[in-house]
Structure formats: structure tokens, C-alpha cells
C-alpha positions as a Markdown table, in Angstrom:
| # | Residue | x | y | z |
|---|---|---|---|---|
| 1 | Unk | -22.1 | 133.0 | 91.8 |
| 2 | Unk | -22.3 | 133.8 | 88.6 |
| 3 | Unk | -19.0 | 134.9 | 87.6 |
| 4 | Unk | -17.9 | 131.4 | 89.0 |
| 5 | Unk | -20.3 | 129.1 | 87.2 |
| 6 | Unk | -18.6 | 131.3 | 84.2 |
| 7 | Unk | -15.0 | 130.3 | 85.3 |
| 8 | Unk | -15.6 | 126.8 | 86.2 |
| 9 | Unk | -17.8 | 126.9 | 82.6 |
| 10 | Unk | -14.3 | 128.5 | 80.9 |
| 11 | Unk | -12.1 | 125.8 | 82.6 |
| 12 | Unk | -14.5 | 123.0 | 81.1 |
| 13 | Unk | -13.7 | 124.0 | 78.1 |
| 14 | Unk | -10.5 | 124.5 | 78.2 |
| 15 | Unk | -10.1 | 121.2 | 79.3 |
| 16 | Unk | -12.0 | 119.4 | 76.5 |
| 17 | Unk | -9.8 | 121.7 | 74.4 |
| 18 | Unk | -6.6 | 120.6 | 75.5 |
| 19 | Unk | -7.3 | 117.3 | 75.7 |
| 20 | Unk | -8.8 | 117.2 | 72.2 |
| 21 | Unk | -5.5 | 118.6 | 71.1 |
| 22 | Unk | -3.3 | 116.5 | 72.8 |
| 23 | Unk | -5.2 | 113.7 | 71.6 |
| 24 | Unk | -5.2 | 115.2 | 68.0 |
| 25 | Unk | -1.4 | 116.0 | 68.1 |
| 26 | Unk | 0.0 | 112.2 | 69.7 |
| 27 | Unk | -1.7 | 110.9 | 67.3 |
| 28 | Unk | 0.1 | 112.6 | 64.6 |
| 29 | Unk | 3.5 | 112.6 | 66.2 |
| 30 | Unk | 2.7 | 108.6 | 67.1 |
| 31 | Unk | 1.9 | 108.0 | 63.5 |
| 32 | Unk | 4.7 | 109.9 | 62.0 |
| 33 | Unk | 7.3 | 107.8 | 64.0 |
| 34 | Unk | 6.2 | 104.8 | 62.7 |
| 35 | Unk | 4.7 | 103.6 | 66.6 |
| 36 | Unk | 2.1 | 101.2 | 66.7 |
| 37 | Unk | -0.9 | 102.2 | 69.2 |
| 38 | Unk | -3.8 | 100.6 | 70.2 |
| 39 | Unk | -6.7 | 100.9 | 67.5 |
| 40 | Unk | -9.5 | 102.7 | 69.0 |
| 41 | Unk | -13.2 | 102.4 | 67.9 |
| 42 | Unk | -14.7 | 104.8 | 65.2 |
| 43 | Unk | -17.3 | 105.3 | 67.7 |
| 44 | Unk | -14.6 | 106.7 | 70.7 |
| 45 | Unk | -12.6 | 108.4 | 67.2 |
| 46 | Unk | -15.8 | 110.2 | 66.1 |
| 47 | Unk | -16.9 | 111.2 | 69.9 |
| 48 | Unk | -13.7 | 112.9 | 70.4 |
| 49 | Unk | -13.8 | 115.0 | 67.2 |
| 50 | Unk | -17.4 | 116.1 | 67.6 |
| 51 | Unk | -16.1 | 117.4 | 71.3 |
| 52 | Unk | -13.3 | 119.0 | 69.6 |
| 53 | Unk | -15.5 | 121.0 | 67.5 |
| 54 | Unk | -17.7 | 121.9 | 69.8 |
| 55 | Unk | -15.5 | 123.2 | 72.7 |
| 56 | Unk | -13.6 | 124.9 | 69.6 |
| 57 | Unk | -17.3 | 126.4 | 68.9 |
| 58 | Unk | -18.1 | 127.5 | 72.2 |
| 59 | Unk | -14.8 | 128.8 | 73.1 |
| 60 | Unk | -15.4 | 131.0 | 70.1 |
| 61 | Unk | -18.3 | 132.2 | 71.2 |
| 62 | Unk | -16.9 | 132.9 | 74.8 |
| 63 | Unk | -14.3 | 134.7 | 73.2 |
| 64 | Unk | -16.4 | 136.9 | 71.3 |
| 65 | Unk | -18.6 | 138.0 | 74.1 |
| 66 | Unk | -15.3 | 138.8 | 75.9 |
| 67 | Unk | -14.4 | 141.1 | 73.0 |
| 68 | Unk | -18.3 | 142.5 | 73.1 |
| 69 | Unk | -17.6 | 143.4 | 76.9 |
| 70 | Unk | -14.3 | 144.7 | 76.7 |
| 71 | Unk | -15.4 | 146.9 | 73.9 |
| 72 | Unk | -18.8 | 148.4 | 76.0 |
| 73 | Unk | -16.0 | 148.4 | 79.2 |
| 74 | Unk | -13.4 | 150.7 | 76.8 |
| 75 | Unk | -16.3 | 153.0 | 75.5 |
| 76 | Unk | -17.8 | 153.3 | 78.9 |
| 77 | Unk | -14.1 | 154.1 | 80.6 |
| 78 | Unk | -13.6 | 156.5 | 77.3 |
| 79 | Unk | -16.8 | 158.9 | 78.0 |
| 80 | Unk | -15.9 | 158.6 | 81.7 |
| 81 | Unk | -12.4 | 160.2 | 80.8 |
| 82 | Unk | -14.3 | 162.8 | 78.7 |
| 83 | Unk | -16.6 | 164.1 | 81.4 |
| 84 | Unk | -13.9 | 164.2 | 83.7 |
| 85 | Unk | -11.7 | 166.2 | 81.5 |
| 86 | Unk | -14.8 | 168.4 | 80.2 |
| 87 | Unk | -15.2 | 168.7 | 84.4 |
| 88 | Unk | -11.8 | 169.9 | 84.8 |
| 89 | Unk | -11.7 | 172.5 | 82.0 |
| 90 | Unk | -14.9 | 174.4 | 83.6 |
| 91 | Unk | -13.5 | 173.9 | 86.6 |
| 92 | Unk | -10.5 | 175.8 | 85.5 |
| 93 | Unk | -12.7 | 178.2 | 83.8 |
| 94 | Unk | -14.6 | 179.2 | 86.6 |
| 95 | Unk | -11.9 | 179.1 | 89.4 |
| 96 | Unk | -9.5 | 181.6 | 86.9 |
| 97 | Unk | -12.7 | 183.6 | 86.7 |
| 98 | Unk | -12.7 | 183.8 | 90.5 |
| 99 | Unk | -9.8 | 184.7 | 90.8 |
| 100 | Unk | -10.1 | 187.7 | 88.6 |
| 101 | Unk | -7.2 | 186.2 | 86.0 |
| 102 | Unk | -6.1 | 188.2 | 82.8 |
| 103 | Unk | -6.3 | 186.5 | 79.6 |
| 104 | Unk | -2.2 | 186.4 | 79.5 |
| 105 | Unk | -2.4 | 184.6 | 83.7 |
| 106 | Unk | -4.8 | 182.0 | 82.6 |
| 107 | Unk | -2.6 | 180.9 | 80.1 |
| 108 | Unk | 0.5 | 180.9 | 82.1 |
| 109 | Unk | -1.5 | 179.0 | 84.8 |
| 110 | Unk | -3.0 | 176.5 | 81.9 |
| 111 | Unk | 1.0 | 176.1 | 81.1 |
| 112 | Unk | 1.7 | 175.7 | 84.9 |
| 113 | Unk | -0.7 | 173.2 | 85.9 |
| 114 | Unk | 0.2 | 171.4 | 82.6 |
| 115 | Unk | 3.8 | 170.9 | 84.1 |
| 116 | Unk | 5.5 | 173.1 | 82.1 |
| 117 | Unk | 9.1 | 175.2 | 82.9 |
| 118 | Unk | 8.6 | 178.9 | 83.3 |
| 119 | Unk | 11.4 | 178.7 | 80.4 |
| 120 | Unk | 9.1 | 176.6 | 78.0 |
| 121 | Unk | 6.1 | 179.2 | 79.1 |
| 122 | Unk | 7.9 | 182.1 | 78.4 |
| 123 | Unk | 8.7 | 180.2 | 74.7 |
| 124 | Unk | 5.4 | 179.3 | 74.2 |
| 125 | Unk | 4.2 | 183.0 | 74.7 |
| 126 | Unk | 7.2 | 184.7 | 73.1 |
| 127 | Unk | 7.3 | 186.8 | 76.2 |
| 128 | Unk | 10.8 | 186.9 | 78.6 |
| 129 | Unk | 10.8 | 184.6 | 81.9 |
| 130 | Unk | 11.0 | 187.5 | 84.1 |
| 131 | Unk | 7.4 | 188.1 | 82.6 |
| 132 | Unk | 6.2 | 184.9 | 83.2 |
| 133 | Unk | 7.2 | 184.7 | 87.0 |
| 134 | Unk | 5.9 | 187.9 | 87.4 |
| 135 | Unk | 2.4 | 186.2 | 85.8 |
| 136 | Unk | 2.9 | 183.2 | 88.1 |
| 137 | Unk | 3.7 | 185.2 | 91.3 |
| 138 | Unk | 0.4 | 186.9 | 90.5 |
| 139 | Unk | -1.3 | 183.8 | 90.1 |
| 140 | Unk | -0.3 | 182.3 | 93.4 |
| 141 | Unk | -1.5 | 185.7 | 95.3 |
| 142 | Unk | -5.1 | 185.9 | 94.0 |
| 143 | Unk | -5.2 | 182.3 | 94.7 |
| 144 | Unk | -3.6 | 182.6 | 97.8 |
| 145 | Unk | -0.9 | 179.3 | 97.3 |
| 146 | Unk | 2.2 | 179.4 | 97.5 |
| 147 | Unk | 3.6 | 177.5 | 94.3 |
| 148 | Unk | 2.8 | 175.8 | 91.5 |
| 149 | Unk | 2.4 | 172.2 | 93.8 |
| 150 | Unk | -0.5 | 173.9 | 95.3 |
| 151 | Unk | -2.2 | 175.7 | 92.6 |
| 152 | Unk | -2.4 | 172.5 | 91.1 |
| 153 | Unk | -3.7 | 170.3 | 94.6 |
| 154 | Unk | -6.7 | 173.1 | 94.3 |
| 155 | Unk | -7.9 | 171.3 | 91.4 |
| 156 | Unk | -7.0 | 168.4 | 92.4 |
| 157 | Unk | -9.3 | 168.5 | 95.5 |
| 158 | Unk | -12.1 | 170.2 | 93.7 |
| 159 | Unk | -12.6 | 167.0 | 91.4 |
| 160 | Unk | -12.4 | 165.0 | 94.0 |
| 161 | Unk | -15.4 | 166.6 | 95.6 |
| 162 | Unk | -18.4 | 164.9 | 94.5 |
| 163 | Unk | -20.2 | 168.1 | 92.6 |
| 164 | Unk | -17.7 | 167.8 | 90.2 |
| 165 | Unk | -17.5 | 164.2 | 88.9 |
| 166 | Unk | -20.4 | 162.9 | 87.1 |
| 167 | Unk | -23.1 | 160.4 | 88.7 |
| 168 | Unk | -21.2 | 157.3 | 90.3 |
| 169 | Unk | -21.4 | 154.3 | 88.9 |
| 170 | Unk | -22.5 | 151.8 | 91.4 |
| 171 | Unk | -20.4 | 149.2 | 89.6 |
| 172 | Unk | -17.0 | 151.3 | 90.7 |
| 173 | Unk | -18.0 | 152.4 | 94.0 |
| 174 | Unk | -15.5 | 150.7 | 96.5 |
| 175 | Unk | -15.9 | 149.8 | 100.1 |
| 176 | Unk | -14.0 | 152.8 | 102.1 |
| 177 | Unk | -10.9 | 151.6 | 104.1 |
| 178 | Unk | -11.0 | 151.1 | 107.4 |
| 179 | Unk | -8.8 | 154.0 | 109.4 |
| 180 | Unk | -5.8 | 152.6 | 110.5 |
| 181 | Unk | -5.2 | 151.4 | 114.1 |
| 182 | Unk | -2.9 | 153.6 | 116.0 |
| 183 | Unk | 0.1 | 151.2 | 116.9 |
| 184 | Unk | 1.3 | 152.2 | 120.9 |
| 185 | Unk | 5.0 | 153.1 | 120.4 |
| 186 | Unk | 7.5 | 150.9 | 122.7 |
């Protein structure tokens, strides 16, 4: 209810803006082409300037709570992406430590789940590829995937797991989806 008193508030205004303006501007134009128009009372003159100002006022205001909420919504969204990335860092830490990873395998598998070729690993680490797949092959045993696709879904599901992510925000929380309907085949 609110948000729509603040839209039909926001239209208002941008009415008595616009027609302000238009007002402001034929008047010019009119006057500039030499075209004779009705005279119109100081009083109407006056009324329409005063509304000018003040929608230009308020819309200003608007505008700068706007830029106050996007700017608490950007900082909010900014430590959320912190805590999620400080979340997914231990929860590298601590899954490499379960699987019993050298110093040299966490590093290939920090390189792997970063997306990077077992050529540009193997640069990275001055070491020779046949090294590195050795390392990654080793990597997938202990935990127990088969390639790099699922090393990285392991994480991926882990986050998703509520213990994880930080404390919800009740503000983002969406209504789950209804399962879809099986549809008979014909």
C-alpha cells in the first residue's frame, strides 16, 4: 500500500512537472514566433510558477532519498557478497583439509575451481602439465569426483546449504515454487 501511495505520489509529480514545462516552453516558442495568445492573469501566471518550483523541489527531494536507498541497498548487497565469499574460502579451507590435500593440490584445485586450463596451472606454478594432471587426478580421488565439473558442484552445494550462508534476510526470502504438474503423455 505504501509503495503505491509512493508511485501514484511520483506520478503527481511528474505530472505537475511536465505540464509546468510544457506550459513554460509554448510559451517561449509562441512568443519567439511572433503568435499572439490569449493573455492570462498574473494570478493563473504566478500559480503555475509557484507549482513549478515546488514539484521541481519535491522531485528533488524524491530523488535524493532514491539515491539514499540505493546507496544503503549497494552497501548491504556489497557485505552480503563479502560474507559469501569469506564463506566460500573456509569452506574451501576446511573441505581441502578433509581431504588430506598438500599445499601444491590445494593450489591446483584453487586454480581448477577458478576455471583455469591445466596449461595455465602448470604456468602459474612453473611446474609441467603432466604434473598438474597428476595433482588434479589426485584431487578428484580423495574427493571422490570424477572431474573438475564436480569438484566444483561440491561447493556449489555446500553454500547452498543453509549453515553456510549468513542469517537470511527476510526482505529476500522468496516464496518456493510450486513442483511442477506431471503432464500425462498422449
Amino acid at each position: 500500500m505504501v509503495q503505491l501511495m509512493q508511485r501514484a505520489g511520483l506520478v503527481a509529480i511528474f505530472l505537475v512537472q511536465l505540464l509546468c514545462a510544457l506550459f513554460f516552453i509554448s510559451d517561449i516558442v509562441l512568443s519567439m514566433l511572433g503568435l499572439v495568445v490569449l493573455p492570462m492573469s498574473w494570478g493563473l501566471h504566478e500559480f503555475l510558477e509557484i507549482s513549478a518550483v515546488f514539484s521541481l523541489l519535491i522531485g528533488l527531494w524524491m530523488a535524493m532519498l532514491a539515491l539514499l536507498r540505493l546507496q544503503r541497498d549497494h552497501r548491504a548487497a556489497h557485505e552480503r557478497l563479502r560474507r559469501a565469499s569469506g564463506a566460500f574460502m573456509t569452506l574451501l579451507a576446511e573441505r581441502f583439509a578433509e581431504w588430506g590435500l598438500t599445499p601444491a593440490e590445494r593450489d591446483v584445485a584453487l586454480f581448477a575451481i577458478k576455471g583455469l586450463s591445466t596449461a595455465e596451472i602448470a604456468t602459474m606454478r612453473t611446474t609441467s602439465e603432466g604434473t598438474v594432471k597428476a595433482q588434479t587426478n589426485a584431487i578428484y580421488r580423495k574427493a571422490g569426483v570424477n572431474g573438475r565439473g564436480q569438484l566444483l558442484s561440491l561447493f556449489i552445494e555446500d553454500l547452498m546449504a543453509d549453515a553456510h550462508l549468513p542469517a537470511k534476510d527476510p526482505a529476500l526470502i522468496e516464496e518456493p515454487m510450486p513442483e511442477p504438474e506431471a503432464v500425462p503423455r498422449t
